[in-house]
N, C-alpha and C positions, 0 to 999 in steps of 0.2 A: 148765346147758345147756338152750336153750330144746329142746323138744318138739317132734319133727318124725313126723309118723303117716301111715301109708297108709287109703283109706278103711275098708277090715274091720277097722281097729283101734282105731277111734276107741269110746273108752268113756263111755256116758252119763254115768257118774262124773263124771266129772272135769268136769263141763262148769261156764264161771264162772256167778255172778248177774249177771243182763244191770243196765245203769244205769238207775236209776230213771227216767229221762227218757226211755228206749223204753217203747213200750206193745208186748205181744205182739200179732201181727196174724195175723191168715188172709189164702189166696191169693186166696178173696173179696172181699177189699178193695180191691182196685188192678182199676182199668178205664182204660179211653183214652178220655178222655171227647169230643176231639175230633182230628181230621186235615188239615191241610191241602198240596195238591203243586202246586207251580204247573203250570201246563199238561195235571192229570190230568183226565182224561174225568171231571167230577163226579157223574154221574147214573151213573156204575158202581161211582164208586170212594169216595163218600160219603154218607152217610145226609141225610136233610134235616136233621137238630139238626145236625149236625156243618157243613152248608156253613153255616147261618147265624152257626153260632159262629166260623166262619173268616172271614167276611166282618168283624168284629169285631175280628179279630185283630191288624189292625196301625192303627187305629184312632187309641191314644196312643202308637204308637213315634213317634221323632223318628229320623230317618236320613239319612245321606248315606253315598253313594258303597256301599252296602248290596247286593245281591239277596237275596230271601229264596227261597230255594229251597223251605223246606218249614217245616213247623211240627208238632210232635204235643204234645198236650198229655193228661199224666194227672193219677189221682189221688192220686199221691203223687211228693215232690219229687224227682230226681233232682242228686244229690250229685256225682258223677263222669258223666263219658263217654268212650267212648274208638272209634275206627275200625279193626277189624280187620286186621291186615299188609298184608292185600290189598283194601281199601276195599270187600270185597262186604258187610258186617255193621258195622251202629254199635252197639255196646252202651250202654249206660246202667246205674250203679250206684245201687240205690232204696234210700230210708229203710226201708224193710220189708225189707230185706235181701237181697230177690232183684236180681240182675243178670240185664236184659234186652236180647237182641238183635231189631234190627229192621233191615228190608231197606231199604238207604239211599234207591233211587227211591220208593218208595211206602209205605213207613213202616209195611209188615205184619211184627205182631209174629210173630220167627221160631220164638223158644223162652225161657224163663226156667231161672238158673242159679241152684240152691238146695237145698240137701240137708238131711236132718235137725237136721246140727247147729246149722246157723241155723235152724230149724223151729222147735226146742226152743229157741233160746236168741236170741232177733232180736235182730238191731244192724242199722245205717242200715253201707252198703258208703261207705265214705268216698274208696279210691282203685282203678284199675285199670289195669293197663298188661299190653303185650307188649314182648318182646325185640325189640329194633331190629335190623333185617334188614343181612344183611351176607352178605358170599361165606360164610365160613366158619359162619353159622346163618342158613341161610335159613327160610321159613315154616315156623311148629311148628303152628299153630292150637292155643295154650295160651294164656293169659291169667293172669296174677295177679292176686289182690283183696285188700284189706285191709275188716276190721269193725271199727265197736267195741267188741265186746267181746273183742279181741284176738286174733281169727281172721286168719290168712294164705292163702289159698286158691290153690293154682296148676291150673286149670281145660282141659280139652280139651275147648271150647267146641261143635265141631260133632258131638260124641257126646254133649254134658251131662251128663260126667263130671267128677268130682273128682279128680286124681291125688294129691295128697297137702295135708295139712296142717301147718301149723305153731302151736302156742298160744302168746303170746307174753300174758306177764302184766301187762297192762296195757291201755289203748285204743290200737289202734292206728290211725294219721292216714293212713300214704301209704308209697309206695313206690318206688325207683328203678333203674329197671337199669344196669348198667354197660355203656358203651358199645360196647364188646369184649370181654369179657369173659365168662362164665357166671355169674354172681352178681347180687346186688339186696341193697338195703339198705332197710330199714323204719325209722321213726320215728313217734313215739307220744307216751304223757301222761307216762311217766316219764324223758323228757330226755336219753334213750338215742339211738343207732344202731345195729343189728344189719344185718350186714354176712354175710349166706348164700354157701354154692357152690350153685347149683342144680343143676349134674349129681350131686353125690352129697347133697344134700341135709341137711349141716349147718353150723352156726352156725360162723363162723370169725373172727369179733371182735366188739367192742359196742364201740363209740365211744364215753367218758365223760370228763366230766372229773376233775382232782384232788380231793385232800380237803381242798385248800385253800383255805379260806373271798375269803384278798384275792387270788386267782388269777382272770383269768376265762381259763379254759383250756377248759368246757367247758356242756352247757345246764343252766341250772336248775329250768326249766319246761316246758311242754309244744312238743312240735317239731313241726311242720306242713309243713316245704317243706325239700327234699333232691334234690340233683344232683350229678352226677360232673363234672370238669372233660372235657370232651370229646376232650383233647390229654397227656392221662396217665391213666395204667393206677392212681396211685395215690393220687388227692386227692379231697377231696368238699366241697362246703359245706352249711351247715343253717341252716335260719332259724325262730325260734318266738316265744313268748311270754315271755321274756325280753328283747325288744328286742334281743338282737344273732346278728350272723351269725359263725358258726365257721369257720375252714378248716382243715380235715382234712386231713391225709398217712398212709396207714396203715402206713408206716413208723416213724412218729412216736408216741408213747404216748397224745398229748393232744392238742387244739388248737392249732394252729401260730402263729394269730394270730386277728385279729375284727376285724369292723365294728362300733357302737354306734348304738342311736339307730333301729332298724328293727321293728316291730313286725306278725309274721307272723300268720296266721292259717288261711291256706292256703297252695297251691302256688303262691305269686308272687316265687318266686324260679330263676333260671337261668341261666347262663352260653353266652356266646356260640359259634357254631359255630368261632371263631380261639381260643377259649381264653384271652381278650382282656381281656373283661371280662365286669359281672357286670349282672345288671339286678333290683331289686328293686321288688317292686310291695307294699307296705305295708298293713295295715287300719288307718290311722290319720288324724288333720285334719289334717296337714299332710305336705308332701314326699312324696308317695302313692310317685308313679315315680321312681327315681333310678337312674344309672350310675354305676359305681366300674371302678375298673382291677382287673384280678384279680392282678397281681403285685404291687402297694404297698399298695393297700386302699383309695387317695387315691379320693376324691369327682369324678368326670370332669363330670357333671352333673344337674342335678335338675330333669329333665322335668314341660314345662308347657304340652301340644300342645294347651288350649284353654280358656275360662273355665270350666269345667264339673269341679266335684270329684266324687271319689266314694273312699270305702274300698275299697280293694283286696283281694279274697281271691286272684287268681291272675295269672299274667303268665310268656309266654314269647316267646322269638324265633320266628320263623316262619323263615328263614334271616339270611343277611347285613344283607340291608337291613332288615327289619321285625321288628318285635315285637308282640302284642296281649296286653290288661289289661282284668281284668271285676272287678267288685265290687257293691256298696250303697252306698245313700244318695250317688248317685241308683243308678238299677238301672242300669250303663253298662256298655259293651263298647266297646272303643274297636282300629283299628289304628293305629298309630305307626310313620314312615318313621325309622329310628334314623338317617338320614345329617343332617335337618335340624330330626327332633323335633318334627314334623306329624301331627296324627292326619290320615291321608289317609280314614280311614274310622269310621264309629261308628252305634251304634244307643244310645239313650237313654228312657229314660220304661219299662224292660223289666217283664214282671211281678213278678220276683223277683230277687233276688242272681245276680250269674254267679261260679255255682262251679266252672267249671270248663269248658276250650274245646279240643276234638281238630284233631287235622292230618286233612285228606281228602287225597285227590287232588290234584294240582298243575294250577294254572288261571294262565296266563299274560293280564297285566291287558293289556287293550288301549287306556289309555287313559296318556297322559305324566304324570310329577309332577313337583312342584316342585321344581329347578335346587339342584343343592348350594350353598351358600353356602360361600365360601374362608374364611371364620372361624370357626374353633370356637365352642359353646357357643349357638347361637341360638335358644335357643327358642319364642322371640313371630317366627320367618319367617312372613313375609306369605305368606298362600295366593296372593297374585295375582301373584306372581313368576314371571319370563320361566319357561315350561318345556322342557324339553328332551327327545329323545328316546331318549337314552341307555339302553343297554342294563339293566334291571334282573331282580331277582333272581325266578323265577316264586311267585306268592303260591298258595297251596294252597286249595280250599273249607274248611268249620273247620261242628263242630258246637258248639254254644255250650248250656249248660245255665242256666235261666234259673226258679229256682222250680219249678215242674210242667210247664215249658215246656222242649222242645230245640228250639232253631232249627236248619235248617242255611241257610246263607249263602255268598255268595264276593263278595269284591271286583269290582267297576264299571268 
């Protein structure tokens, strides 16, 4: 049974050997090395290195249909990001292992989230989320966090406290909450899913597969990307380093069934707000974006919204109509109209990998898109097709993590 402690319990003992590939860091080390807000009063609100460095800033991006609202740039990379229930706080999870929140208009750091036990023991914060707001849980102002060195952290962010821990023997990648429910599930290097109650605070399954060697019922390598089907209380899919995706019932002992052929690396896998389908955004050369049915598993399409490749580490919907996907090699962030498989939006030539892109606030686009096509499957539609002005779905602002860089942005 995994390990679940409050913070006065927590024993230096026990604590693991961090991975060789952390270097232990002091809080000396991380600075903001530069700021940028569109429309800020500069001469109050920025240093002269920092405006020149902003002027710079978009320099080699390549963009359309883009605003950049903001830009802050540190010394160390940021892994995750995430917007607070109520969009007043964006946090950011740092390779130094502190999690940092800053004030979304003007990007002053508000506080950092980091206790001894990362102190003593640094890992890079790899995932963070809150509980999705609903009648029956509304705002808690907690946060979960995931390390690698297998720390689980669930946080009451505007006291920067720690309410409790969990040690999970392993690296852990990410984390997901259930949609209704009080529980989250984590996944990690050892191919597992641990499956929590969070009101009482213990472990209530681990997702694995058989001992069956010619079975593929479950992962065999390291898992990166995990979501609940949004339309049941009791399914989940996962996607890792094994090339294929799982579908979980936890009713069920083992994997239900699988996709082959997808190669995760991060959070680029999610299921649609219908429960519909599935969208997978790949780290791999070919077939990056794909859609699949979530009831047969059948391949719906393999999105191709422009000449431009890139590895995928993350990709989610945004609602009904759209989805966005960030990766390497190029550094791209792209958004995609799912009705005709358009990137309507994209930023290109980035400093760094996009690992990772939060929901803000919802921004209704003022501007028409391109006209559904009555045939399935189009994915080379011409952008210069008739458009219409049909009611669509409101797109949300989005912070986007980009190497040392978070942008925040909204669709044009």
């Amino acid at each position: 049974m995994t390990n679940v402690q409050e913070p006065d319990q927590v024993s230096t003992a026990s604590k693991k050997v961090r991975p060789k590939s952390i270097k232990k860091s002091s809080k000396n080390e991380f600075a903001v090395t530069f700021t940028f807000v569109k429309g800020a009063d500069k001469d109050k609100t920025n240093t002269v290195d920092s405006l020149m460095a902003s002027v710079g800033a978009f320099d080699n991006l390549s963009m359309k249909n883009i605003n950049v609202l903001s830009v802050l740039e540190t010394s160390k990379e940021a892994l995750c990001v995430q917007y607070t229930e109520q969009y007043d706080q964006l946090a950011a999870g740092h390779t130094d292992g502190a999690v940092r929140f800053y004030k979304p208009a003007t990007l002053e750091l508000l506080r950092s989230l980091i206790d001894d036990d990362i102190t003593e023991n640094p890992a890079p914060v790899t995932c963070l989320k809150h509980r999705p707001l609903s009648k029956n849980y509304p705002v808690t102002h907690t946060l979960i966090t995931t390390y690698a060195n297998g720390c689980v952290k669930c946080w009451s962010y505007n006291f920067s406290q720690c309410l409790y821990t969990i040690r999970e023997k392993r690296q852990t990648y990410g984390v997901a909450y259930h949609p209704r429910l009080p529980k989250f599930i984590t996944c990690g290097s050892d191919g597992k899913i641990n499956l929590y109650d969070e009101e009482n605070r213990i472990q209530e399954r681990i997702f694995s597969g058989s001992e069956s060697a010619s079975l593929l019922d479950g992962h065999t390598s390291r898992v990166f990307a995990a979501c609940f089907n949004p339309r049941s209380n009791h399914e989940l899919i996962t996607g890792g380093w094994d090339d294929v995706v799982y579908f979980w019932d936890a009713r069920q002992p083992f994997a239900v069934r699988h996709i082959s052929g997808i190669h995760m690396c991060g959070e680029g896998l999610d299921i649609s707000p219908k429960g519909t389908e599935i969208l997978t955004c790949s780290w791999q050369e070919n077939d990056q974006i794909q859609v699949w049915d979530y009831g047969s598993g059948n391949l719906i399409q393999t999105v191709r919204p422009d000449n431009v490749t890139s590895k995928l580490y993350c990709g989610r919907y945004l609602n009904k109509d759209f989805f966005v996907c960030g990766g390497t090699d190029n550094n791209l962030f792209r958004l995609i109209d799912v009705r005709n498989y358009v990137a309507l939006a994209y930023i290109d030539k980035l400093p760094g990998a996009v690992y990772s892109v939060a929901l803000g606030p919802m921004k209704k686009s003022k501007q028409p898109v391109a006209e559904v096509p009555k045939k399935k499957g189009l994915a080379g539609v011409d952008e210069s097709s008739p458009n219409s002005d049909f009611n669509q779905a409101p797109i949300p602002r989005m912070a986007v993590s980009a190497g040392k860089r978070i942008y925040q942005i909204e669709y044009t």
